[in-house]
Backbone as ProteinMPNN parsed JSONL, in Angstrom:
{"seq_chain_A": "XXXXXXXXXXXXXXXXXXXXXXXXXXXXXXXXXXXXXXXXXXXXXXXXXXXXXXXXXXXXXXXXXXXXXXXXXXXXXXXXXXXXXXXXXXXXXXXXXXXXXXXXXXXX", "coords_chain_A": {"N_chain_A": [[20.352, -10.524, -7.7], [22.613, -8.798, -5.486], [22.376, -10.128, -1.998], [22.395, -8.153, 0.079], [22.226, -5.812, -0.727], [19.537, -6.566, -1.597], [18.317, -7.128, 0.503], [18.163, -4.709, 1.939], [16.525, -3.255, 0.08], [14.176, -4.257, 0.247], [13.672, -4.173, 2.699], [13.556, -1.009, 3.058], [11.337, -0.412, 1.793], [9.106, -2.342, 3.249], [9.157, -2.588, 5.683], [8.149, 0.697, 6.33], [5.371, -0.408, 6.346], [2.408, -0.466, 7.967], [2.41, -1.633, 11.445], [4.637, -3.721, 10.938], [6.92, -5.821, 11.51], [10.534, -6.952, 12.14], [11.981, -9.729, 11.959], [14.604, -12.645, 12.754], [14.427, -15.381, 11.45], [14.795, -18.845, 10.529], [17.225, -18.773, 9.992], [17.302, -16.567, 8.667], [16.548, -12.894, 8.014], [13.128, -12.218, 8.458], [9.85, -11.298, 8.114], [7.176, -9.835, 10.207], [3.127, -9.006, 10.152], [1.271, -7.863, 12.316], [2.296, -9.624, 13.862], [2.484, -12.232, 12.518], [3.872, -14.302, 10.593], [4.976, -12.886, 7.2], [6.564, -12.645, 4.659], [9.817, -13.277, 3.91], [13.43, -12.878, 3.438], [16.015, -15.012, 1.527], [18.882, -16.238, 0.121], [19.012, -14.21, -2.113], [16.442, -14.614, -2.829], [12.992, -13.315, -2.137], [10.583, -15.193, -0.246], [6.947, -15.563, -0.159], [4.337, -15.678, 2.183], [1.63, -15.677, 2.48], [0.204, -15.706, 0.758], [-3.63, -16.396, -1.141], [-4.636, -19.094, -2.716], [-5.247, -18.018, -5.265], [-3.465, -15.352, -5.471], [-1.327, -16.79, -5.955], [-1.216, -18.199, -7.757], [-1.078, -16.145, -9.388], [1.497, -15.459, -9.203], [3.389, -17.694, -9.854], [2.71, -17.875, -12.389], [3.989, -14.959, -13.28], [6.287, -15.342, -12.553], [9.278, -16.86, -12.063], [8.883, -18.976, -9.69], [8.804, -20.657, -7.21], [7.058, -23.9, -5.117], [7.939, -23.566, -1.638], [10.706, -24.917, -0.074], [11.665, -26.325, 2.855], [14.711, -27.97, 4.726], [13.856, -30.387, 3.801], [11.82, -30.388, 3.316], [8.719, -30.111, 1.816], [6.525, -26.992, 1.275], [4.127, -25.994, 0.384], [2.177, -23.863, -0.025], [3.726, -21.59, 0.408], [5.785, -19.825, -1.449], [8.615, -18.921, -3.456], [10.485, -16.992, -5.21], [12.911, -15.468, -7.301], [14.693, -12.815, -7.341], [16.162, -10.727, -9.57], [17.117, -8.518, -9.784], [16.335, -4.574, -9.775], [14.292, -3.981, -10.411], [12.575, -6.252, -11.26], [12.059, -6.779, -8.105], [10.649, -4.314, -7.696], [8.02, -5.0, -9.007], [7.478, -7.977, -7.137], [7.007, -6.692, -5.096], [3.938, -5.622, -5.162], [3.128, -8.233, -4.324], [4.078, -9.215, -1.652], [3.172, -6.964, -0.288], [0.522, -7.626, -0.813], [0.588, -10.36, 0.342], [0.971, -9.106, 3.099], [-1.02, -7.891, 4.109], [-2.785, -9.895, 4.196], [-1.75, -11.676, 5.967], [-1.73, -10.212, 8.375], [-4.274, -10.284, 8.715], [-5.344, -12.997, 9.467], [-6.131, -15.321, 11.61], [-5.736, -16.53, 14.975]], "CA_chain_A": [[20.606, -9.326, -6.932], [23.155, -8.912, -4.042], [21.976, -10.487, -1.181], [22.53, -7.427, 1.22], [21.041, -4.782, -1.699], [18.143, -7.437, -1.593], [17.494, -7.283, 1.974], [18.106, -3.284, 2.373], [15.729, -2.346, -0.509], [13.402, -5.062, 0.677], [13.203, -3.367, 4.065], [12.865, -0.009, 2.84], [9.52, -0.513, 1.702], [7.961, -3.256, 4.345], [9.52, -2.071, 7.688], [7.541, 1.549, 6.584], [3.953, -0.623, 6.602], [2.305, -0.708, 9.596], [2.955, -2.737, 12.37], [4.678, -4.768, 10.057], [8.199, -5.694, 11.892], [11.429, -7.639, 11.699], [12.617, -11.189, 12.905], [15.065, -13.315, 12.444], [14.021, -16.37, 11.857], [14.934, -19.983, 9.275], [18.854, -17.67, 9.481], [17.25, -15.317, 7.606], [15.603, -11.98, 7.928], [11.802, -12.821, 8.476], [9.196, -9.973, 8.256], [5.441, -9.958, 10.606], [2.287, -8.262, 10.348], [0.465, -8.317, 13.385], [2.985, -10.799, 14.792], [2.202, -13.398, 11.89], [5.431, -14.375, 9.161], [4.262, -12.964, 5.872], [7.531, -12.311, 4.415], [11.663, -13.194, 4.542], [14.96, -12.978, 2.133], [16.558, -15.872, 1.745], [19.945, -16.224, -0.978], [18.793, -13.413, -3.039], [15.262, -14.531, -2.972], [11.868, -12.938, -1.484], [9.646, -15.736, 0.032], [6.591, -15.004, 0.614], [4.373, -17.049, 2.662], [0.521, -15.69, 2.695], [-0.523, -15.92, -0.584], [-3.966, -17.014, -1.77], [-4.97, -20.004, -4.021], [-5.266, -16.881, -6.843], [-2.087, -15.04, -5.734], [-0.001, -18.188, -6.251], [-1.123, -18.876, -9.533], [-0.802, -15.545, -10.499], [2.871, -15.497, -9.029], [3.468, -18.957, -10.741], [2.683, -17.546, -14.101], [4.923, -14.136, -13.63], [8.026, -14.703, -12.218], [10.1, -17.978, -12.141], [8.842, -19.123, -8.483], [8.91, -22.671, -7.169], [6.718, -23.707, -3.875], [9.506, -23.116, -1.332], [11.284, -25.892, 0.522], [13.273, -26.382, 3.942], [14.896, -29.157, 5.555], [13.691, -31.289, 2.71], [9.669, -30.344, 3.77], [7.595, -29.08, 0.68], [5.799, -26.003, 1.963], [3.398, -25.522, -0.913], [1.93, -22.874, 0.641], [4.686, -20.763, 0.709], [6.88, -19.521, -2.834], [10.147, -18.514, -3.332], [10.698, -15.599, -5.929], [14.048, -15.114, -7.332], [15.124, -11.495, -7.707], [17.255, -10.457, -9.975], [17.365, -6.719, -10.264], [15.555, -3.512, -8.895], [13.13, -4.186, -11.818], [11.931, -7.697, -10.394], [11.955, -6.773, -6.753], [9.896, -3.738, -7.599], [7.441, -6.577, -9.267], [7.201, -8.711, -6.217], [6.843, -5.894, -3.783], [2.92, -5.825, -5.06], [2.62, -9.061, -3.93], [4.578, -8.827, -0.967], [1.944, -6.359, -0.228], [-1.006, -8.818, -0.452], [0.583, -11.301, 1.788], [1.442, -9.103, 4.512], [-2.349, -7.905, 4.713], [-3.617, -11.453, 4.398], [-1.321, -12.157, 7.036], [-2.355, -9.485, 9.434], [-6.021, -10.063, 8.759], [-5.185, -13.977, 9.483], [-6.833, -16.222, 12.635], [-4.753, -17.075, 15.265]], "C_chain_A": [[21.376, -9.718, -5.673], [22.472, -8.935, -2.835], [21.336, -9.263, 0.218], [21.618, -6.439, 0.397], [19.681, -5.545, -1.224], [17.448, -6.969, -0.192], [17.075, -5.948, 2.31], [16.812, -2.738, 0.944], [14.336, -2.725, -0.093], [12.549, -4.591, 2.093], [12.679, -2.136, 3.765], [11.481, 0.439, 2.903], [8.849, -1.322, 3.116], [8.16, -2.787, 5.541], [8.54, -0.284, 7.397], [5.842, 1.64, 6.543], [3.923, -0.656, 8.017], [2.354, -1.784, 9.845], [3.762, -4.038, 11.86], [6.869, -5.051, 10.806], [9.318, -6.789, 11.562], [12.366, -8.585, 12.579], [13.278, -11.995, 12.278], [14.645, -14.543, 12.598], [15.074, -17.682, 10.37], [16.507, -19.238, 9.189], [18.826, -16.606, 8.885], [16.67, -13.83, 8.295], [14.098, -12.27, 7.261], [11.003, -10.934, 8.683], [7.546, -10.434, 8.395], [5.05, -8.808, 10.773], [1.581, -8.093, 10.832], [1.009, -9.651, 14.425], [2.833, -12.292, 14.09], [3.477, -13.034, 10.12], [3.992, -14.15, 8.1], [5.593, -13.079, 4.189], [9.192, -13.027, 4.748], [12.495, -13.299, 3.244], [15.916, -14.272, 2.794], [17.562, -15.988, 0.422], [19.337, -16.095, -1.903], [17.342, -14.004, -3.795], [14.124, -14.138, -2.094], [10.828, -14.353, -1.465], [8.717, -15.422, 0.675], [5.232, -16.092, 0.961], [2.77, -17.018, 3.147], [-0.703, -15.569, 1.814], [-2.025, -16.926, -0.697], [-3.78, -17.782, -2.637], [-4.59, -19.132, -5.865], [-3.824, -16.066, -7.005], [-1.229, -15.77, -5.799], [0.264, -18.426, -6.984], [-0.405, -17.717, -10.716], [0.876, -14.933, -9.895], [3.729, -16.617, -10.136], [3.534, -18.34, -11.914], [3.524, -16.31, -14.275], [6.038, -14.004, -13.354], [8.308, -16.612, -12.055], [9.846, -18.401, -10.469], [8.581, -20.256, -8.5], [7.962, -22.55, -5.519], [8.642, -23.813, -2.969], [9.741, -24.302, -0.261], [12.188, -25.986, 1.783], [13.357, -27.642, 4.818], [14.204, -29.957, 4.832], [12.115, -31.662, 2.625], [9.254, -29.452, 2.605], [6.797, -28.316, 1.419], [4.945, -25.411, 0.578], [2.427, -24.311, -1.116], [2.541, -21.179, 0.301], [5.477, -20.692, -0.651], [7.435, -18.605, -2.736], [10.492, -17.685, -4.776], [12.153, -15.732, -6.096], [13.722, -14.003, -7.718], [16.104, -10.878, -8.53], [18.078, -9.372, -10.266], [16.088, -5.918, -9.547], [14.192, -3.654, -8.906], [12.273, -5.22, -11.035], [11.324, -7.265, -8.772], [10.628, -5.748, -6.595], [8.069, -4.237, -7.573], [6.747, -7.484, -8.233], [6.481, -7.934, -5.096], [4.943, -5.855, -3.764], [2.121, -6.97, -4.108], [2.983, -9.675, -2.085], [3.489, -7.925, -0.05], [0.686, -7.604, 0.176], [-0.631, -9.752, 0.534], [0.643, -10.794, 3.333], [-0.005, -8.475, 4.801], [-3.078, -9.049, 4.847], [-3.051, -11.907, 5.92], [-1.741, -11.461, 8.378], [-4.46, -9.469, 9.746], [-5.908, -12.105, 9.404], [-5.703, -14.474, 10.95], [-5.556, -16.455, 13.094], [-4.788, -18.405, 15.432]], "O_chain_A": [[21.042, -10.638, -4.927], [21.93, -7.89, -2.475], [20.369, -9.372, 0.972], [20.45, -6.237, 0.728], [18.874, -4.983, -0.484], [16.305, -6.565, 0.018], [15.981, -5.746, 2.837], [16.296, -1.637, 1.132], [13.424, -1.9, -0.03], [11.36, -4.63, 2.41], [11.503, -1.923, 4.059], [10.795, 1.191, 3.595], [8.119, -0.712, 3.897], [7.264, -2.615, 6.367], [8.148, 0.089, 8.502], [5.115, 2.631, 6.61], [4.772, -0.786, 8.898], [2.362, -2.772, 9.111], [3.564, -5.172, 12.297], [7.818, -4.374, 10.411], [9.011, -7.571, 10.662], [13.153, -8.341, 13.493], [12.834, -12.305, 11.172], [14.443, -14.959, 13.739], [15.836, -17.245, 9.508], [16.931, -19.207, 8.034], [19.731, -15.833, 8.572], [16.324, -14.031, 9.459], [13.844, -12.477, 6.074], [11.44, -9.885, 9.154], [6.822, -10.986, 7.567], [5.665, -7.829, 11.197], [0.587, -8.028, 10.109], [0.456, -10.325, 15.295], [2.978, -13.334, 14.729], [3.7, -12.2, 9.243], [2.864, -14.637, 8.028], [5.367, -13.493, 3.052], [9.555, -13.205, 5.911], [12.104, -13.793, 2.187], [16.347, -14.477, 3.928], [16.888, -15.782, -0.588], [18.956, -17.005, -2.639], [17.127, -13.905, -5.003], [14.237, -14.726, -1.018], [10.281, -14.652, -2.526], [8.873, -15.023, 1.829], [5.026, -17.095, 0.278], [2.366, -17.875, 3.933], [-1.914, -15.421, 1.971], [-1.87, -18.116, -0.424], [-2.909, -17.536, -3.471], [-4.06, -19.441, -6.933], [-3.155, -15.999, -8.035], [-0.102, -15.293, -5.671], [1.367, -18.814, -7.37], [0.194, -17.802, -11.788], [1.259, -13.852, -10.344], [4.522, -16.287, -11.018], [4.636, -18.32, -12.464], [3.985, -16.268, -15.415], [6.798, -13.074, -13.622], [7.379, -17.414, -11.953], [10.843, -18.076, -9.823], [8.196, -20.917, -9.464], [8.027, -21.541, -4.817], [9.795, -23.993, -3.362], [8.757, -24.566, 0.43], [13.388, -25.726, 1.694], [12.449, -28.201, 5.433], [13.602, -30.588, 5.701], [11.466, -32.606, 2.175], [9.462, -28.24, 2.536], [6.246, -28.908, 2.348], [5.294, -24.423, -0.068], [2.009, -23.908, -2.202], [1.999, -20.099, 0.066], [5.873, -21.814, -0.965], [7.112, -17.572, -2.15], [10.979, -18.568, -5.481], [12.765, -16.107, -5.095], [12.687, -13.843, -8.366], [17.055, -10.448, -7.878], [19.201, -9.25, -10.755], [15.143, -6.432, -8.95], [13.296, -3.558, -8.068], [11.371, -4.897, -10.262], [10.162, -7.503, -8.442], [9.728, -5.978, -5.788], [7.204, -4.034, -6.721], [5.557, -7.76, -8.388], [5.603, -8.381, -4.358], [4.408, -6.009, -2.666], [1.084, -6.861, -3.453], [2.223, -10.412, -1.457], [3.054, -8.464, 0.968], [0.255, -8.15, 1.191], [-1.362, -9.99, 1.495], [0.494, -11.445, 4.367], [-0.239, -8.558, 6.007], [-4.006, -9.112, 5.653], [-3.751, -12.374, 6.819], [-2.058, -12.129, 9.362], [-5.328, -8.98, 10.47], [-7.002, -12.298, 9.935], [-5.562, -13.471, 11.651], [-4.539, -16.583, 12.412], [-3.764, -19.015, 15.74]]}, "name": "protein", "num_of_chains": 1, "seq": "XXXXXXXXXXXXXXXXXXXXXXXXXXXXXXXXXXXXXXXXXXXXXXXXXXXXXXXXXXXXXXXXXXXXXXXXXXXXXXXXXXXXXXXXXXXXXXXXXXXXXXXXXXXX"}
């Protein structure tokens, strides 16, 4: 999916949760919930970055996601979603969902 589609349908939905807002961060468009990254688009993929042990696995097993990597640091934590269509994105957005309440419910 086009990078810019990606980001604008991507917003649609998350910028109309609560308190849930939008930062640039890593070059990308980053998205917090309570002031904690749960969320960002990165070349036409959704990483998302507050996933349980259980939502990882069960990301792992439905969509082609890898833990997600920067500056050559494994973040295992954190998985990287490719998107490839409306279809997919719609898909992710569940989970997308779960991280950004994990993240707002999260310790500082």
């Amino acid at each position: 999916m086009d990078e810019a589609i990606l980001r604008k349908e991507f917003e649609a939905e998350v910028l109309s949760w609560p308190d849930v807002r939008y930062r640039k961060m890593f070059g990308s468009p980053c998205y917090m919930a309570a002031g904690k990254l749960f969320a960002f688009v990165m070349d036409g993929n959704v990483v998302l970055t507050s996933l349980t042990d259980d939502g990882l696995d069960e990301v792992y097993s439905k969509f082609k996601a890898a833990p997600f990597e920067y500056a050559g640091k494994l973040i295992k934590k954190w998985v990287i979603i490719p998107v490839k269509d409306k279809k997919a994105l719609k898909a992710v957005m569940l989970y997308a969902r779960i991280s950004c309440e994990a993240a707002r419910t999260k310790a500082i």
